[in-house]
SEGU-320077 format. One record per residue (C-alpha): x, y, z; residue number from 1. Coordinates in pm, whole numbers, always signed. Example, Ala and Ser with C-alpha at 12.3 -4.5 7.8 and 13.67 -1.06 7.14 Angstrom:
BEGIN
c1 | c2 | c3 | k
+1230 | -450 | +780 | 1;
+1367 | -106 | +714 | 2;
END
This chain:
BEGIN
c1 | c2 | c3 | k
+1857 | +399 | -1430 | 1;
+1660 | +535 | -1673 | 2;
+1297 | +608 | -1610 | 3;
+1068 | +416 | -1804 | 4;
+821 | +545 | -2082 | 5;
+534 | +354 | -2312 | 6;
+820 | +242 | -2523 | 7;
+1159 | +201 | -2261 | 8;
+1173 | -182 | -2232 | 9;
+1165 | -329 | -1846 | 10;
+1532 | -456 | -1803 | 11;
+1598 | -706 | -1574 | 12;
+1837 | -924 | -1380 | 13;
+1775 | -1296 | -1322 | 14;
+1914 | -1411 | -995 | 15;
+1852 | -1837 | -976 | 16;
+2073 | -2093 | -874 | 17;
+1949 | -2359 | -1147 | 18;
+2093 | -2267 | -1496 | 19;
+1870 | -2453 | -1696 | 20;
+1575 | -2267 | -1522 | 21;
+1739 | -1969 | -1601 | 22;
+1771 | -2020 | -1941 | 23;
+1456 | -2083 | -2020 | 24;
+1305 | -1808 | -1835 | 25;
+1509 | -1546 | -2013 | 26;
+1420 | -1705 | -2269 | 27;
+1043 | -1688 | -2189 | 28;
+1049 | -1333 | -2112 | 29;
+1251 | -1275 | -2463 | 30;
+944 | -1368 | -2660 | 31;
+808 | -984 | -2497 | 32;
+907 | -670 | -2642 | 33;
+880 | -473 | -2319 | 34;
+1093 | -688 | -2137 | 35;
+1495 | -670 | -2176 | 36;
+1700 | -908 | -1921 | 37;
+2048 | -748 | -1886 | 38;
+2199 | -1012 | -1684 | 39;
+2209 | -1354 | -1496 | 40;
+2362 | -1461 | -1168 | 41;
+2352 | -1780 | -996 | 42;
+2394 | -1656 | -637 | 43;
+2320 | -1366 | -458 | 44;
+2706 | -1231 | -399 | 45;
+2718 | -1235 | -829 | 46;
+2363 | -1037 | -798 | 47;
+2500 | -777 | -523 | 48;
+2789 | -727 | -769 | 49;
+2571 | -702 | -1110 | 50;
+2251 | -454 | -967 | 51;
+2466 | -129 | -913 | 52;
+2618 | -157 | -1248 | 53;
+2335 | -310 | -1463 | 54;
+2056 | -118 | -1277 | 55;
+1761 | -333 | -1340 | 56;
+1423 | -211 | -1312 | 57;
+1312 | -513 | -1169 | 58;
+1533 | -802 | -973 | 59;
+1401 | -1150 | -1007 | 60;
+1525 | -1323 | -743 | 61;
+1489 | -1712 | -591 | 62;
+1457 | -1767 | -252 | 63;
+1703 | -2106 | -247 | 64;
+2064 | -1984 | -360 | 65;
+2378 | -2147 | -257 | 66;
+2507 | -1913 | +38 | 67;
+2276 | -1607 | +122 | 68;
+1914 | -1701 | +48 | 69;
+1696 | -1475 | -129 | 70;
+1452 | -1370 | +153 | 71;
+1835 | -1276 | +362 | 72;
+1967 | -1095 | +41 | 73;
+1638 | -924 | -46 | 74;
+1772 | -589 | +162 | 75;
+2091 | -613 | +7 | 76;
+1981 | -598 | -311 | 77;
+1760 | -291 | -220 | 78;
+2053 | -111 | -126 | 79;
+2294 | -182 | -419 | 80;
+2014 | -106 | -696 | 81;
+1792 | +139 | -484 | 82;
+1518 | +205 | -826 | 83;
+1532 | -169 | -849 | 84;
+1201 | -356 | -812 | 85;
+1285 | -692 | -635 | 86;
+1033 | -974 | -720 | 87;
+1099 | -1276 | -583 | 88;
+1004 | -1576 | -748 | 89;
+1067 | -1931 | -575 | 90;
+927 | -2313 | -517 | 91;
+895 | -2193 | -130 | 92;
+537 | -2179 | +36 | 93;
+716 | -2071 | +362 | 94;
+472 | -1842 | +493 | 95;
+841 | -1645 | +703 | 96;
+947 | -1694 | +414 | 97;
+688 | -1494 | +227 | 98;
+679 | -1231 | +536 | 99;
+1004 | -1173 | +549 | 100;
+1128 | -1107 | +190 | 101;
+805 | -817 | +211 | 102;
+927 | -665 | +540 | 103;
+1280 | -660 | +324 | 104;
+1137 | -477 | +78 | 105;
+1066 | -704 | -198 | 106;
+806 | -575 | -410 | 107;
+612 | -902 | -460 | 108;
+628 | -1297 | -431 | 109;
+552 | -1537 | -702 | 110;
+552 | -1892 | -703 | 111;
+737 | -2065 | -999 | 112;
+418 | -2285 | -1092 | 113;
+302 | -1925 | -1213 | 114;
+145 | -1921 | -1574 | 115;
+386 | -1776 | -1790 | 116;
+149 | -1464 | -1913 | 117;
+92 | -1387 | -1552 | 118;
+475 | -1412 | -1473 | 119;
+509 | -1139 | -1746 | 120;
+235 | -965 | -1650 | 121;
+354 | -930 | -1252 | 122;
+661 | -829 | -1376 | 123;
+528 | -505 | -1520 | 124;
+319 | -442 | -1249 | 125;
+605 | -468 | -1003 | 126;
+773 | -290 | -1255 | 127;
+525 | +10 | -1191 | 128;
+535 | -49 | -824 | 129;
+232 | -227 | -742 | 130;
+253 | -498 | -514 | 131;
+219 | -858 | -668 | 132;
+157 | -1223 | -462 | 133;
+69 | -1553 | -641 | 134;
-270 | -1576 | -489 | 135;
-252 | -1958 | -345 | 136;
-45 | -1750 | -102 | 137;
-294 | -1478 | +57 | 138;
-401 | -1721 | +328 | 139;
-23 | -1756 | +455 | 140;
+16 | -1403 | +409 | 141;
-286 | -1309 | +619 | 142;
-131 | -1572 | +876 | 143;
+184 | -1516 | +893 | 144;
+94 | -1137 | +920 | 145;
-152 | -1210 | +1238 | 146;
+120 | -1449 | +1381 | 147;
+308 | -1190 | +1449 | 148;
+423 | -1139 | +1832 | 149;
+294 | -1443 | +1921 | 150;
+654 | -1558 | +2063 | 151;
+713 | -1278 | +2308 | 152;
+298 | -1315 | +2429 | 153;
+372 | -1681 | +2512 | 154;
+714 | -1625 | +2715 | 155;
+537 | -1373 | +2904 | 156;
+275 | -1577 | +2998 | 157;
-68 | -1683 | +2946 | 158;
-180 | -1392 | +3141 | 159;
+36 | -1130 | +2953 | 160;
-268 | -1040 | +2651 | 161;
-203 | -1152 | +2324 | 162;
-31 | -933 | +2144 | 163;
-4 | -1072 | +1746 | 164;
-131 | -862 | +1495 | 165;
-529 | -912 | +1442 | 166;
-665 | -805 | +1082 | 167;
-1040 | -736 | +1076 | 168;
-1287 | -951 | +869 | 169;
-1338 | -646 | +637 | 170;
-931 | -568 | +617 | 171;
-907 | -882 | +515 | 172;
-1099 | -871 | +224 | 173;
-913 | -568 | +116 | 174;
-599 | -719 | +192 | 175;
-695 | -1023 | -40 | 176;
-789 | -765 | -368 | 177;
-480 | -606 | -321 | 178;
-249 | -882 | -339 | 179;
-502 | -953 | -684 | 180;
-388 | -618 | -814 | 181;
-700 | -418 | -775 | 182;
-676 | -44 | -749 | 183;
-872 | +142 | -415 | 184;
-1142 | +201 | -688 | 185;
-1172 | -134 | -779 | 186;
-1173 | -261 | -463 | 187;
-1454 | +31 | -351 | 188;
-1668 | -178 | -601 | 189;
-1648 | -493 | -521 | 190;
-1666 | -486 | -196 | 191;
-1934 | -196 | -173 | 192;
-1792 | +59 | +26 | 193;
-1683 | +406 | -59 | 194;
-1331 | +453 | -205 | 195;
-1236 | +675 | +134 | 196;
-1314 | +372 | +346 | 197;
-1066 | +124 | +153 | 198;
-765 | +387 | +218 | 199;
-886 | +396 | +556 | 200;
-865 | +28 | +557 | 201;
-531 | +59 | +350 | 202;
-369 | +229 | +631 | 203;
-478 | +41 | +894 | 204;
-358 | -242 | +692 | 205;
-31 | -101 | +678 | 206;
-2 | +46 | +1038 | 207;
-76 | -338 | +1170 | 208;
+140 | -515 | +943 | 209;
+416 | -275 | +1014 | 210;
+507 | -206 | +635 | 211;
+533 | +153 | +458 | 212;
+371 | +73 | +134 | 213;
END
């Protein structure tokens, strides 16, 4: 894959089930300049065997495909296009749903009641490797984040601690400007605190949730 400069378009593959859908999302994201889709598939075996010889920049990929689901093929995908960006984008609210297609790797996870400008515009974004989540979706993400370990506390007993991830108030509130796309400056100003602090938080963020980046 080539990398991508002010005037390389963002090329991508459209992985969804529903051909009509399909169609007229390529042909939504034809109407922008920047944005190049070299392919369609319908499942996710077609996608596995498109990404390593299209090489996409950016993989968008529905959760509900015939066979492998989306969330299941998210590492796959990661592994046969390794530059490529995979943005999911789905009717599902599932809040494993939404944790697991991030601990996979995907890049982001849109709804597709998104607005069309901000489809395009979370699409460069993930393009540039900035995390992206429709943000009707922060609660569950918060949730299904702190539910974490909650299984193995209650087998063990009510005496055994519990042991699911707890975010703070204030990591919280950085959690919920990232997922909005704010940079650790940005955040720094809105919620008041120094720009140190909000990495500080960042990593905590990250150690808790058990994610790299």
């Amino acid at each position: 894959m080539m990398p991508m400069t002010p005037h390389t378009p963002i090329t991508l593959l459209v992985v969804d089930d529903h051909k009509l859908f399909r169609r007229g999302l390529v042909a939504l994201l034809g109407q922008n300049p920047d944005l190049q889709v070299v392919g369609e598939a319908g499942d996710a075996v077609e996608a596995l065997r498109l990404a390593p010889v299209l090489k996409p920049n950016v993989i968008l990929l529905d959760n509900h495909l015939p066979g492998v689901t989306g969330v299941d093929a998210v590492k796959g995908m990661r592994e046969a296009a390794p530059m490529a960006r995979v943005l999911m984008l789905t009717v599902s609210e599932d809040a494993q749903d939404l944790a697991t297609a991030l601990r996979h790797g995907a890049q982001g996870y849109l709804l597709k009641t998104i607005d069309g400008d901000l489809l395009v515009e979370s699409i460069r974004r993930a393009a540039r490797g900035e995390p992206v989540v429709s943000p009707e979706l922060m609660n569950k993400l918060v949730a299904a984040f702190q539910a974490q370990g909650a299984p193995a506390a209650s087998v063990a007993g009510p005496d055994a601690g519990d042991t699911s991830v707890q975010l703070s108030p204030r990591e919280e509130d950085v959690l919920r400007e990232i997922t909005r796309g704010a940079s650790n400056k940005e955040i720094a100003r809105t919620l008041d605190i120094a720009e140190t602090t909000v990495k500080i938080h960042v990593q905590h963020i990250l150690r808790k949730l058990g994610l790299s980046s």
